[in-house]
PQR file with spaces between the fields and no chain letter, atoms N, CA, C, O and H, PARSE charges and radii, in Angstrom:
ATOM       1  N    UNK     1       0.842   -1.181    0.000 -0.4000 1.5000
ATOM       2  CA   UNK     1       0.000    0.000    0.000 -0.0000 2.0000
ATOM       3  C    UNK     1       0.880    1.234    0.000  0.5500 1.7000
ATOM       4  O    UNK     1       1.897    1.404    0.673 -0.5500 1.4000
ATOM       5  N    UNK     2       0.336    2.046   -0.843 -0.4000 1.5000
ATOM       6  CA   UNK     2       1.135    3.044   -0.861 -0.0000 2.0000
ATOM       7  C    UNK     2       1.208    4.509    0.507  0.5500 1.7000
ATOM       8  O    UNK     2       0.119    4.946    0.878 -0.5500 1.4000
ATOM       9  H    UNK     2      -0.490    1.908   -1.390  0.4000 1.0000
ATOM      10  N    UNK     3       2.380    5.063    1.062 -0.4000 1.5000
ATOM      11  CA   UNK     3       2.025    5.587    1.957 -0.0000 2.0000
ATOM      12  C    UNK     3       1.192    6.461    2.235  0.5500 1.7000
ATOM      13  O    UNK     3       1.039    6.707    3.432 -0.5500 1.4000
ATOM      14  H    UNK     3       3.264    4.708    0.760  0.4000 1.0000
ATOM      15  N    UNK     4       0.430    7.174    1.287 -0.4000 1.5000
ATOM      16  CA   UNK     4      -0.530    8.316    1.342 -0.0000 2.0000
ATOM      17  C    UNK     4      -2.030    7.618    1.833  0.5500 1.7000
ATOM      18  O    UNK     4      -2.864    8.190    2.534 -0.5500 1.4000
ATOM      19  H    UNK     4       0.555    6.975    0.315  0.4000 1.0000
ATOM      20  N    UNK     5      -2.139    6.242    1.279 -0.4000 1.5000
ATOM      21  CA   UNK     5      -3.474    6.073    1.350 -0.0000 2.0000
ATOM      22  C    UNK     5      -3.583    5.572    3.034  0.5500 1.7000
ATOM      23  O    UNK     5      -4.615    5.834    3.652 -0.5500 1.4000
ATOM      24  H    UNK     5      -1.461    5.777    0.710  0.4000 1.0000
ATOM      25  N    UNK     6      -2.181    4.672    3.860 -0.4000 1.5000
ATOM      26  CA   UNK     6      -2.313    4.609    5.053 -0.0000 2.0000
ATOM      27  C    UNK     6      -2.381    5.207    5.839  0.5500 1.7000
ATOM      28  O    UNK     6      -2.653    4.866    6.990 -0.5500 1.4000
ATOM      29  H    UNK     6      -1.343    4.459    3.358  0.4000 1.0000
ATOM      30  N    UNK     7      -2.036    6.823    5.240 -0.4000 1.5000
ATOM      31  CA   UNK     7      -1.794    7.885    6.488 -0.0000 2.0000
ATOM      32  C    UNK     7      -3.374    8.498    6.469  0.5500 1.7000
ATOM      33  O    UNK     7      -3.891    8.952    7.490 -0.5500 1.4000
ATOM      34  H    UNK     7      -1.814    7.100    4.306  0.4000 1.0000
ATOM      35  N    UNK     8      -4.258    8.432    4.799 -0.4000 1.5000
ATOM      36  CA   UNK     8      -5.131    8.878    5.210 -0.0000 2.0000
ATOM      37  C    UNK     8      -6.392    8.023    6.127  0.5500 1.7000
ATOM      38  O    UNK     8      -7.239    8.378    6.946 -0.5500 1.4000
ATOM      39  H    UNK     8      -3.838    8.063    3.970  0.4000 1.0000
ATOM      40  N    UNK     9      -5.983    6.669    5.472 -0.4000 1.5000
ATOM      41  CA   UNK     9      -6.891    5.383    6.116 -0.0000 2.0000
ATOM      42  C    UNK     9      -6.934    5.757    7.713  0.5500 1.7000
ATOM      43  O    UNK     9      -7.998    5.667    8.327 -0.5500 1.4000
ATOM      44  H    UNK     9      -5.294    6.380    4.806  0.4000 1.0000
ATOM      45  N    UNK    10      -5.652    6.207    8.394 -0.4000 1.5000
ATOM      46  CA   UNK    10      -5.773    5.702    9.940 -0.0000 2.0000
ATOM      47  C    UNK    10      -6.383    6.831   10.527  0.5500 1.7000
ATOM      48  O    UNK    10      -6.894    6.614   11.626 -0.5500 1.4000
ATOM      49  H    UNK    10      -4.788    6.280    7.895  0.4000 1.0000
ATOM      50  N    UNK    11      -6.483    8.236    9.986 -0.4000 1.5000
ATOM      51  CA   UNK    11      -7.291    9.064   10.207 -0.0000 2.0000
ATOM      52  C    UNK    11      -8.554    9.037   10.210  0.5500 1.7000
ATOM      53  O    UNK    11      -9.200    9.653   11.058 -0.5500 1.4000
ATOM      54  H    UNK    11      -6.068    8.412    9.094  0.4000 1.0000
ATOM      55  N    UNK    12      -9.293    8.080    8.947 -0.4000 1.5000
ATOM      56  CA   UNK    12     -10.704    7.952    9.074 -0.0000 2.0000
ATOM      57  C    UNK    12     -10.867    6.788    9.900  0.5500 1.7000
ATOM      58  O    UNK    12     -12.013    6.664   10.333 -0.5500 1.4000
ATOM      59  H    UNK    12      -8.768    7.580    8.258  0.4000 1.0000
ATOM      60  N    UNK    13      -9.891    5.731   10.307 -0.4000 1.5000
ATOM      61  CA   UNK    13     -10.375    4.310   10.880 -0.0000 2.0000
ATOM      62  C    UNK    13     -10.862    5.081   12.414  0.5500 1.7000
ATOM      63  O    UNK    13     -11.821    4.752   13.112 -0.5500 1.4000
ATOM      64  H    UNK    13      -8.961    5.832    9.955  0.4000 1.0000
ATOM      65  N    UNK    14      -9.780    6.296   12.692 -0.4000 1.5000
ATOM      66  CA   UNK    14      -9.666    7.331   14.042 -0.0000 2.0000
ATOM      67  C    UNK    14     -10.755    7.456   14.144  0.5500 1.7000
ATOM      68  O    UNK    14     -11.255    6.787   15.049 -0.5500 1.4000
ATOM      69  H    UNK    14      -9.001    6.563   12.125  0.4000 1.0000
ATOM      70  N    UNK    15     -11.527    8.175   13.474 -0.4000 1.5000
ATOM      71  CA   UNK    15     -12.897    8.886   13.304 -0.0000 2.0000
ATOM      72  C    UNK    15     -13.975    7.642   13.227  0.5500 1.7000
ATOM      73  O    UNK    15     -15.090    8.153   13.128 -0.5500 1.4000
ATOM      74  H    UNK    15     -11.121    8.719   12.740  0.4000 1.0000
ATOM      75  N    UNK    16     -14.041    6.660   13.232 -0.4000 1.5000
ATOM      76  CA   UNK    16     -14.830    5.878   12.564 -0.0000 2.0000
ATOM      77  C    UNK    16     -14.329    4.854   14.245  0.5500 1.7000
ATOM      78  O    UNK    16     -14.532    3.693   13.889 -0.5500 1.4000
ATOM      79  H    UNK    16     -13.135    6.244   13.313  0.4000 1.0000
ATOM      80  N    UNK    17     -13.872    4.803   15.595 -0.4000 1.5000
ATOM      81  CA   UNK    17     -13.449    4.226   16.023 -0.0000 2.0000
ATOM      82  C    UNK    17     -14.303    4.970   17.413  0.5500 1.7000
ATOM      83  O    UNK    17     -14.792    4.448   18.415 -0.5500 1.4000
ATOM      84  H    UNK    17     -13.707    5.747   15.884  0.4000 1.0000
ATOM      85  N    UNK    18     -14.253    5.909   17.118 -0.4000 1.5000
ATOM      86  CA   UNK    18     -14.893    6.627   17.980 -0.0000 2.0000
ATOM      87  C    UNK    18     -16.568    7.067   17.382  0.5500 1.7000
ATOM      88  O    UNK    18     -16.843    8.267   17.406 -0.5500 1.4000
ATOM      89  H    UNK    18     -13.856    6.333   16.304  0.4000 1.0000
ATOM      90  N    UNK    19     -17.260    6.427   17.047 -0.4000 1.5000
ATOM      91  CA   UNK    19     -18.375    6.869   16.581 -0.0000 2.0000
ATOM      92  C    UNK    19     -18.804    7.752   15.515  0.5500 1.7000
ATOM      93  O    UNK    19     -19.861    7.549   14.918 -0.5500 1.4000
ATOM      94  H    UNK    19     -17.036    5.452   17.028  0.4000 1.0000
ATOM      95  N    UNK    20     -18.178    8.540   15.299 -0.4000 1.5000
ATOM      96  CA   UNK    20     -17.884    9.002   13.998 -0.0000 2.0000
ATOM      97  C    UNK    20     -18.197    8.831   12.435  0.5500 1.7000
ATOM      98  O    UNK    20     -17.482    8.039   11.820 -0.5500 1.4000
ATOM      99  H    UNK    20     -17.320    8.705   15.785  0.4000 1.0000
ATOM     100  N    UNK    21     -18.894    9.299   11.960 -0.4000 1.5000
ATOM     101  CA   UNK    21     -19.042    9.167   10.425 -0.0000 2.0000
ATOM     102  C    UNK    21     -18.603   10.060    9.293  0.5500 1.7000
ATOM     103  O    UNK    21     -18.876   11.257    9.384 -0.5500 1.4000
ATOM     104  H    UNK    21     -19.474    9.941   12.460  0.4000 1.0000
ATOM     105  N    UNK    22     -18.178    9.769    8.601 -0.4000 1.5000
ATOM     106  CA   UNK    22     -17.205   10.112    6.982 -0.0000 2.0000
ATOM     107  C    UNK    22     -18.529   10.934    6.401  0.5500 1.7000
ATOM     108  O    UNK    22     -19.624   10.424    6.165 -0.5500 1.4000
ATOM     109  H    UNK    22     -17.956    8.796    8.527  0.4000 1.0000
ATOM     110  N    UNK    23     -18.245   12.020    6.265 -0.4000 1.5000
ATOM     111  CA   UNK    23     -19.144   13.532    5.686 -0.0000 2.0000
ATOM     112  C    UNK    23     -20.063   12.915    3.882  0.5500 1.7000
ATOM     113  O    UNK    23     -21.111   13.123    3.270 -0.5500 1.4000
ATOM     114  H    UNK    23     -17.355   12.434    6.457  0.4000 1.0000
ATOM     115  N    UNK    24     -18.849   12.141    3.747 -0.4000 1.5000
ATOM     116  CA   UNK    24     -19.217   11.410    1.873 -0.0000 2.0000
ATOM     117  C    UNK    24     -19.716   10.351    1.494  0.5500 1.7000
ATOM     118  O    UNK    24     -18.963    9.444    1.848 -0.5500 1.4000
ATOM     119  H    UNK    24     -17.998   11.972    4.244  0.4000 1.0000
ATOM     120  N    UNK    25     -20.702    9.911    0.890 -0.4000 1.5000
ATOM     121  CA   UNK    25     -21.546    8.933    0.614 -0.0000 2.0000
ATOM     122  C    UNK    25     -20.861    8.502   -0.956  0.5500 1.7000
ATOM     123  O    UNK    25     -21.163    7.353   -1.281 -0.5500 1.4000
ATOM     124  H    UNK    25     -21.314   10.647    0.603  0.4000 1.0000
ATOM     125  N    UNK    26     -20.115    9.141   -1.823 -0.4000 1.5000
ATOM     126  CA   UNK    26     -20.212    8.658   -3.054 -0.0000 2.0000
ATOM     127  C    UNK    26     -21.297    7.800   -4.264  0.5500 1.7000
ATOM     128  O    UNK    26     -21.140    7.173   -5.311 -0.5500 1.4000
ATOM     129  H    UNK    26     -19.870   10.074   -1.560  0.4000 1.0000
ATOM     130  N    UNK    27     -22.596    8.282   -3.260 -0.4000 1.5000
ATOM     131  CA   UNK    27     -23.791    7.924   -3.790 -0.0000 2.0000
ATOM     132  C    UNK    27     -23.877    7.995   -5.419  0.5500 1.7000
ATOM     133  O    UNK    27     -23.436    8.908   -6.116 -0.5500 1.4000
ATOM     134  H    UNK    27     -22.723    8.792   -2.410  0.4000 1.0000
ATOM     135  N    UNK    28     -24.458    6.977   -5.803 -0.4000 1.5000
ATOM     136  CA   UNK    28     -24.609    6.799   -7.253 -0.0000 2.0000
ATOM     137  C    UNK    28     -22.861    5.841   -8.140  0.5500 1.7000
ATOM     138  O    UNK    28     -22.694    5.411   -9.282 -0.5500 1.4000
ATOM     139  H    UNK    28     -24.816    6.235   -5.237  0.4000 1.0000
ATOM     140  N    UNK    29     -21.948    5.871   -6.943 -0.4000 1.5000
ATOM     141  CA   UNK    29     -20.775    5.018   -7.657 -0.0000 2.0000
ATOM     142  C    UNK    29     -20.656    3.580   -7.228  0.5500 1.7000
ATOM     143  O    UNK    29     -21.694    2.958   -7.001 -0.5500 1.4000
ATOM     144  H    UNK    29     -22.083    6.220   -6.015  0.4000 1.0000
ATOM     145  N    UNK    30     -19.689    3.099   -7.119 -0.4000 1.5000
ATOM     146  CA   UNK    30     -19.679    1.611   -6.880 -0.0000 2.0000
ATOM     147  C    UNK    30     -19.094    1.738   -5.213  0.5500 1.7000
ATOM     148  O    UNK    30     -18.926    0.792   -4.443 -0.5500 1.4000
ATOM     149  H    UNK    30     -18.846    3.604   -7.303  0.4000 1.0000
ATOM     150  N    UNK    31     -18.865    3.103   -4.951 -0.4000 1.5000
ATOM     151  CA   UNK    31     -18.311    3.107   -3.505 -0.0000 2.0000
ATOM     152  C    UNK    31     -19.093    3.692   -2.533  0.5500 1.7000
ATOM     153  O    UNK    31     -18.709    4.259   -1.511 -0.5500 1.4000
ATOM     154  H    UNK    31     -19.002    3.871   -5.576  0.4000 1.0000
ATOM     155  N    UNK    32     -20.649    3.444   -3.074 -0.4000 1.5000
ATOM     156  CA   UNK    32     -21.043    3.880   -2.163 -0.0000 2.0000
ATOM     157  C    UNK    32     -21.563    3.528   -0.442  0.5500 1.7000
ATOM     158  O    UNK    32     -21.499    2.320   -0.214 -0.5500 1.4000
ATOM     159  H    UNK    32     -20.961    2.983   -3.904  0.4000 1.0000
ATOM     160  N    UNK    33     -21.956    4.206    0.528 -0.4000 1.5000
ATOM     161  CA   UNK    33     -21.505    4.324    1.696 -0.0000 2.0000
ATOM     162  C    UNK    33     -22.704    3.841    2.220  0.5500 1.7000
ATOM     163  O    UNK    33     -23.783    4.430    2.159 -0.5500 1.4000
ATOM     164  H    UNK    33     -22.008    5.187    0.343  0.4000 1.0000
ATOM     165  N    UNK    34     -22.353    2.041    3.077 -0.4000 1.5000
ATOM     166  CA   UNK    34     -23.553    1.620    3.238 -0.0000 2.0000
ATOM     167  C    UNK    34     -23.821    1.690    4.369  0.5500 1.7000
ATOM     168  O    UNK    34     -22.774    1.764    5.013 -0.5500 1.4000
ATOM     169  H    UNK    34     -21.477    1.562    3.126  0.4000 1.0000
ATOM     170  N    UNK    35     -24.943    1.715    5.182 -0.4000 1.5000
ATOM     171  CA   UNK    35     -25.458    1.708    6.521 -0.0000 2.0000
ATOM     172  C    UNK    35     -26.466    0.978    5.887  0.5500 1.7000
ATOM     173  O    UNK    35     -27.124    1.161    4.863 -0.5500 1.4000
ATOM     174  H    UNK    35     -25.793    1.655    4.659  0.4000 1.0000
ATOM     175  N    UNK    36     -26.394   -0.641    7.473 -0.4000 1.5000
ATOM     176  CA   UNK    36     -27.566   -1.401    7.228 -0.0000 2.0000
ATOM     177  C    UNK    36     -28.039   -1.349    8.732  0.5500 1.7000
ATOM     178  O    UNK    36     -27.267   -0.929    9.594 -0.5500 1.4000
ATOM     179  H    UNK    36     -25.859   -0.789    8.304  0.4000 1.0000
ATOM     180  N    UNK    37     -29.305   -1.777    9.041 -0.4000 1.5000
ATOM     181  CA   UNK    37     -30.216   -1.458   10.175 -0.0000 2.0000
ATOM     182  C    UNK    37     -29.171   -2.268   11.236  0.5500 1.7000
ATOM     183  O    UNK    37     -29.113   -1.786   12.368 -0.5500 1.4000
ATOM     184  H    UNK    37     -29.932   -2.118    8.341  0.4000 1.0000
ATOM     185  N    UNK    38     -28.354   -3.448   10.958 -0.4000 1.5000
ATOM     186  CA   UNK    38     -27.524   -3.468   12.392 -0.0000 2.0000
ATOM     187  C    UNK    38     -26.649   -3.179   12.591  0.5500 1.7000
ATOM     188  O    UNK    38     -25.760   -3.886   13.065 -0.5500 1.4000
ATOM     189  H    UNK    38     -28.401   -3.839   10.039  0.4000 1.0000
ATOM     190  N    UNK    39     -26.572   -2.021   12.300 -0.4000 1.5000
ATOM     191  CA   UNK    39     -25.384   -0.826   12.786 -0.0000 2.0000
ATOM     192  C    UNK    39     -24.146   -1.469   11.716  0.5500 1.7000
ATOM     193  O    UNK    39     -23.325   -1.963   12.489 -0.5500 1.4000
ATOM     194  H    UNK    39     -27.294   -1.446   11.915  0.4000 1.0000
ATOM     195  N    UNK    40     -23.800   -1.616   10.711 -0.4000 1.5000
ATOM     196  CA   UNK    40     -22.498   -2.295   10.509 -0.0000 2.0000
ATOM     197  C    UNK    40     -22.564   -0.844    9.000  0.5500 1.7000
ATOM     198  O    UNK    40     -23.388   -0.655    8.106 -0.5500 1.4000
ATOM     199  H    UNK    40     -24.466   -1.215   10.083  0.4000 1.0000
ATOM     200  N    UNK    41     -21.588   -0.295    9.283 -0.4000 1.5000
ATOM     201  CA   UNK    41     -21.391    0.712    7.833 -0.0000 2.0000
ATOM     202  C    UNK    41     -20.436    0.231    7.070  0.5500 1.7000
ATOM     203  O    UNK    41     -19.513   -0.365    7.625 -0.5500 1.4000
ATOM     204  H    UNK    41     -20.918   -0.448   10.010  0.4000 1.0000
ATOM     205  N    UNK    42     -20.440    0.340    6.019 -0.4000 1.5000
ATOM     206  CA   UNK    42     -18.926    0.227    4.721 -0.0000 2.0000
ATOM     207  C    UNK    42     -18.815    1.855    4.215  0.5500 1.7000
ATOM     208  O    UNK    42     -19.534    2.405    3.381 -0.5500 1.4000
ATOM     209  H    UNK    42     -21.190    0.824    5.568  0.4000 1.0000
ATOM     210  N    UNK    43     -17.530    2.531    5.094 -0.4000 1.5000
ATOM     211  CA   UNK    43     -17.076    3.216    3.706 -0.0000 2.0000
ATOM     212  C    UNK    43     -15.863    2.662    3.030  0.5500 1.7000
ATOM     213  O    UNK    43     -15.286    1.731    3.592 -0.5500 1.4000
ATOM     214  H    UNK    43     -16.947    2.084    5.772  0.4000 1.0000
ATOM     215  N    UNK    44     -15.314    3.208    1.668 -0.4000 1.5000
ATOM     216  CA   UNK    44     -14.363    3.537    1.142 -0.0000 2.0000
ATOM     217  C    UNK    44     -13.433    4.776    0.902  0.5500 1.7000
ATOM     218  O    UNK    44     -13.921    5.906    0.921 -0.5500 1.4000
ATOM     219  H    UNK    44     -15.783    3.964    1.212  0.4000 1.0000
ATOM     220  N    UNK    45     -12.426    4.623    0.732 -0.4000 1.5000
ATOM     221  CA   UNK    45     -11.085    5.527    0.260 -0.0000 2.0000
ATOM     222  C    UNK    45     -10.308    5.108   -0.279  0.5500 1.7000
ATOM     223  O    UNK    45      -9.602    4.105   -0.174 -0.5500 1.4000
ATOM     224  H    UNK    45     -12.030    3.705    0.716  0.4000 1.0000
ATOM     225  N    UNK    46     -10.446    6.321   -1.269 -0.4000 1.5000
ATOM     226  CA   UNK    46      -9.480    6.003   -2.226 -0.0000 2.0000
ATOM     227  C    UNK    46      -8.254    6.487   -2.045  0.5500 1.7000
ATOM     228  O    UNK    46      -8.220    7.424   -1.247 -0.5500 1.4000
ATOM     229  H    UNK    46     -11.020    7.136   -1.354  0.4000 1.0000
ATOM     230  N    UNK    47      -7.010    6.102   -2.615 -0.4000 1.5000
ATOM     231  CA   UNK    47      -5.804    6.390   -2.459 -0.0000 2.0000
ATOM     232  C    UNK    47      -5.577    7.762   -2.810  0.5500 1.7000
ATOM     233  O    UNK    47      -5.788    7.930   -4.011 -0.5500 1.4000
ATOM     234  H    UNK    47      -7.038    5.341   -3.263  0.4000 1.0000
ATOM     235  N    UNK    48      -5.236    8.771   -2.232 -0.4000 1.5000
ATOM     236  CA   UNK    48      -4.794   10.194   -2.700 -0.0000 2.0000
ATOM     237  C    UNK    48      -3.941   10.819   -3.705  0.5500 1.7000
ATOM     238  O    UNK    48      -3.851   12.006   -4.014 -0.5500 1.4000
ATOM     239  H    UNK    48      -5.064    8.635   -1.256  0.4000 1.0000
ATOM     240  N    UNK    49      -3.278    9.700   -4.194 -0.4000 1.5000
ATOM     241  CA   UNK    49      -2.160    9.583   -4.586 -0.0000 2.0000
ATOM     242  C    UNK    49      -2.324   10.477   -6.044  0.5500 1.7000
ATOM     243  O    UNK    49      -2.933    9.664   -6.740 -0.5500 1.4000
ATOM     244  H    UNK    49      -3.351    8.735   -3.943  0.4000 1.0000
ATOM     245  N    UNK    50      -2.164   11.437   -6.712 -0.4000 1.5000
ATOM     246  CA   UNK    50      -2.144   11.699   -8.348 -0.0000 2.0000
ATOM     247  C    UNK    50      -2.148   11.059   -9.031  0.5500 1.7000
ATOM     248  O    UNK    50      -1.849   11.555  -10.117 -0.5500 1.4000
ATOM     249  H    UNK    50      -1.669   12.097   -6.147  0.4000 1.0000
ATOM     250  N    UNK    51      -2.429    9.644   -9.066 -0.4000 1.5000
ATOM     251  CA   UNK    51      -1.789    8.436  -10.572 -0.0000 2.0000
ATOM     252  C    UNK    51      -3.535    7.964  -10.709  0.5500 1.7000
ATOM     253  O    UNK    51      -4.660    8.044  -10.216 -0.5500 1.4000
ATOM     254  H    UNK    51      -2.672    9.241   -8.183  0.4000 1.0000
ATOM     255  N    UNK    52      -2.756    7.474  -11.711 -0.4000 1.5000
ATOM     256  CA   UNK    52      -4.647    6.353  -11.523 -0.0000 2.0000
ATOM     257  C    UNK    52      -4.424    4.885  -10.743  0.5500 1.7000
ATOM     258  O    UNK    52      -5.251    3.994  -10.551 -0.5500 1.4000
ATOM     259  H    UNK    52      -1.842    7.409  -12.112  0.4000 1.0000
ATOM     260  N    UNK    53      -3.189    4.944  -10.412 -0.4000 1.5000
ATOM     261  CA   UNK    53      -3.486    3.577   -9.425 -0.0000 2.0000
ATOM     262  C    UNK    53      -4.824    2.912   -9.097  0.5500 1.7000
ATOM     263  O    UNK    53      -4.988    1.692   -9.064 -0.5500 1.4000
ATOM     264  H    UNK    53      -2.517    5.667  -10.568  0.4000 1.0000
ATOM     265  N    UNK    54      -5.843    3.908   -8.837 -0.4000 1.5000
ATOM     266  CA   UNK    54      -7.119    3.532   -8.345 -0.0000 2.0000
ATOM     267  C    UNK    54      -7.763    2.711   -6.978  0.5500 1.7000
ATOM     268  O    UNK    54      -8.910    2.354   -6.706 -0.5500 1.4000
ATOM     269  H    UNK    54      -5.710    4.898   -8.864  0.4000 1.0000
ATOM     270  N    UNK    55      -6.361    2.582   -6.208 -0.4000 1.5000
ATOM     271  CA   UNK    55      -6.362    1.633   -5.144 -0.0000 2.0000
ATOM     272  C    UNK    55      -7.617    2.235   -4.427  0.5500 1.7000
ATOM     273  O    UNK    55      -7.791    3.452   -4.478 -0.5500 1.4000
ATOM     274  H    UNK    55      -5.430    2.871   -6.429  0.4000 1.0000
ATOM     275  N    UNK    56      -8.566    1.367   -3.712 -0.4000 1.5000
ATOM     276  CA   UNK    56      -9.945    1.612   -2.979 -0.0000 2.0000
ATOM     277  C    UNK    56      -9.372    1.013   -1.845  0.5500 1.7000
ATOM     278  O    UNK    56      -8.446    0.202   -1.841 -0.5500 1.4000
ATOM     279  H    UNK    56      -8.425    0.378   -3.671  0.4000 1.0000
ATOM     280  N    UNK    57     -10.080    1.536   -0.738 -0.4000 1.5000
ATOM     281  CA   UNK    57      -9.692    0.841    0.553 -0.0000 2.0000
ATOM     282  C    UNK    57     -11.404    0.797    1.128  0.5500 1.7000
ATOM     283  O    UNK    57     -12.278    1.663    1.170 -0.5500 1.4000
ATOM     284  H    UNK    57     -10.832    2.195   -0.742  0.4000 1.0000
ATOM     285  N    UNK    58     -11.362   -0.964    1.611 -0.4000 1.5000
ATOM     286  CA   UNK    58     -13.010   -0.328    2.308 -0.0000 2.0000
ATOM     287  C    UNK    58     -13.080   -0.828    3.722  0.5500 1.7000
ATOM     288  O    UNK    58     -12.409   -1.698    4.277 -0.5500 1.4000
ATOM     289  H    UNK    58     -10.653   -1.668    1.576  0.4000 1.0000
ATOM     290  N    UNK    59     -14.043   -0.078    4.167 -0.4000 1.5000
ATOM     291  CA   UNK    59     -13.316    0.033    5.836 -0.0000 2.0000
ATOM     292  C    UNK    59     -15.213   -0.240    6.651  0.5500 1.7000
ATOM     293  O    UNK    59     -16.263    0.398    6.574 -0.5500 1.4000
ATOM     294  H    UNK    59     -14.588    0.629    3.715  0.4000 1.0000
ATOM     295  N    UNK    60     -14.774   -1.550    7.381 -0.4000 1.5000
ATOM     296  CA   UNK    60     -16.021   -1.834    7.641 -0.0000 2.0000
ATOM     297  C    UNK    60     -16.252   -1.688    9.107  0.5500 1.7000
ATOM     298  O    UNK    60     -15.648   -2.312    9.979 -0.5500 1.4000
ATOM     299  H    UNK    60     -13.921   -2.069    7.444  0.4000 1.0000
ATOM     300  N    UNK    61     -17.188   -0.798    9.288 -0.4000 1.5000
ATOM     301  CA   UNK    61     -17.558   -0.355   11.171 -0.0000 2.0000
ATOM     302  C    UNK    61     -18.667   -1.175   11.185  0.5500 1.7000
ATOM     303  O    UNK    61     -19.659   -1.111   10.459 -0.5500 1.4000
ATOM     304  H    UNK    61     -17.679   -0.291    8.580  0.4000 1.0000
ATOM     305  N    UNK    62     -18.287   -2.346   12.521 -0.4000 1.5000
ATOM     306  CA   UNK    62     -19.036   -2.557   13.291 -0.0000 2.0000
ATOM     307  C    UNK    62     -19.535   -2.686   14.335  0.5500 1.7000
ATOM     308  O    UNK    62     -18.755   -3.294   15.067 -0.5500 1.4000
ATOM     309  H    UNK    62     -17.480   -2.399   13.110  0.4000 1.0000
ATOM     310  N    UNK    63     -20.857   -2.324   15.053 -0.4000 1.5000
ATOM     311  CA   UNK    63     -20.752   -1.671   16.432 -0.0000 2.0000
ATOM     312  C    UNK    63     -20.850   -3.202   17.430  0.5500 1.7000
ATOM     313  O    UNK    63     -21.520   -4.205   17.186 -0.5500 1.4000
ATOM     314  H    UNK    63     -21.491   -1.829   14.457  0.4000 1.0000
ATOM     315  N    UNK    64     -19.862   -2.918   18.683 -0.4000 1.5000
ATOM     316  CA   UNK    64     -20.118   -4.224   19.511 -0.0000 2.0000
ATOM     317  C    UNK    64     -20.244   -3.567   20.769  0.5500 1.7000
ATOM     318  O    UNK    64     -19.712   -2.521   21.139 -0.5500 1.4000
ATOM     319  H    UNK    64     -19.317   -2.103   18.881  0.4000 1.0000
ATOM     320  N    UNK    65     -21.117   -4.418   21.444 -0.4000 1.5000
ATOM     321  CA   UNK    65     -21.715   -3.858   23.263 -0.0000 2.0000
ATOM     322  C    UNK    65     -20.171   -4.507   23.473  0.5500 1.7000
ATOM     323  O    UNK    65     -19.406   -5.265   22.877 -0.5500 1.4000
ATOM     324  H    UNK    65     -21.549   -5.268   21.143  0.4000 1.0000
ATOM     325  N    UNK    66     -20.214   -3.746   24.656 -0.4000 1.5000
ATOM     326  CA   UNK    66     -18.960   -3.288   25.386 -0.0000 2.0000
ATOM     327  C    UNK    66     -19.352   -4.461   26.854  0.5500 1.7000
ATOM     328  O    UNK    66     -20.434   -4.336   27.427 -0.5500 1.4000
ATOM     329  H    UNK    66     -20.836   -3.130   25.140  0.4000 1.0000
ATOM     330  N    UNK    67     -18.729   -5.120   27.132 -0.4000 1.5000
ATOM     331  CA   UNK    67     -18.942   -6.621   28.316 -0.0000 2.0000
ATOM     332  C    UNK    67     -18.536   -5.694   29.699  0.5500 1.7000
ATOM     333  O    UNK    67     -17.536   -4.976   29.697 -0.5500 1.4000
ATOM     334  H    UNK    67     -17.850   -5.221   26.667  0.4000 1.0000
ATOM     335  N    UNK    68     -19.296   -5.788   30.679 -0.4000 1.5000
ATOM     336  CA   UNK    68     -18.826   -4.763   32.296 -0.0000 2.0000
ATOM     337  C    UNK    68     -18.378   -5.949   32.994  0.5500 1.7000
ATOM     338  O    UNK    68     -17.948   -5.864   34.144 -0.5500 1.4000
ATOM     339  H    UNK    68     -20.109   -6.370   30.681  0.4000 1.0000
């Protein structure tokens, strides 16, 4: 993986770790941003990089109760 797309990946995994949701849906592409009724979301990111590499990264939140 190239280093741009890990530095941006661990920023959104950050955000996405803490409850958090990604502002972009990419609605209408093949990346778009799913929420299903049991809490489990898929986004994607793409690599930042200038090339067409095209590398996608998809990053799947799912919520788990916390054991006391």
């Amino acid at each position: 993986m190239c280093n741009w797309l890990i530095d941006s990946a661990s920023h959104m995994i950050r955000v996405l770790q803490h409850d958090g949701r990604l502002g972009w849906s990419y609605k209408g592409t093949p990346y778009e941003k799913i929420i299903n009724k049991d809490g489990v979301t898929t986004e994607f990111v793409r690599c930042p990089n200038p090339t067409s590499s095209g590398v996608v990264l998809k990053i799947t939140v799912t919520k788990r109760t916390r054991q006391k």
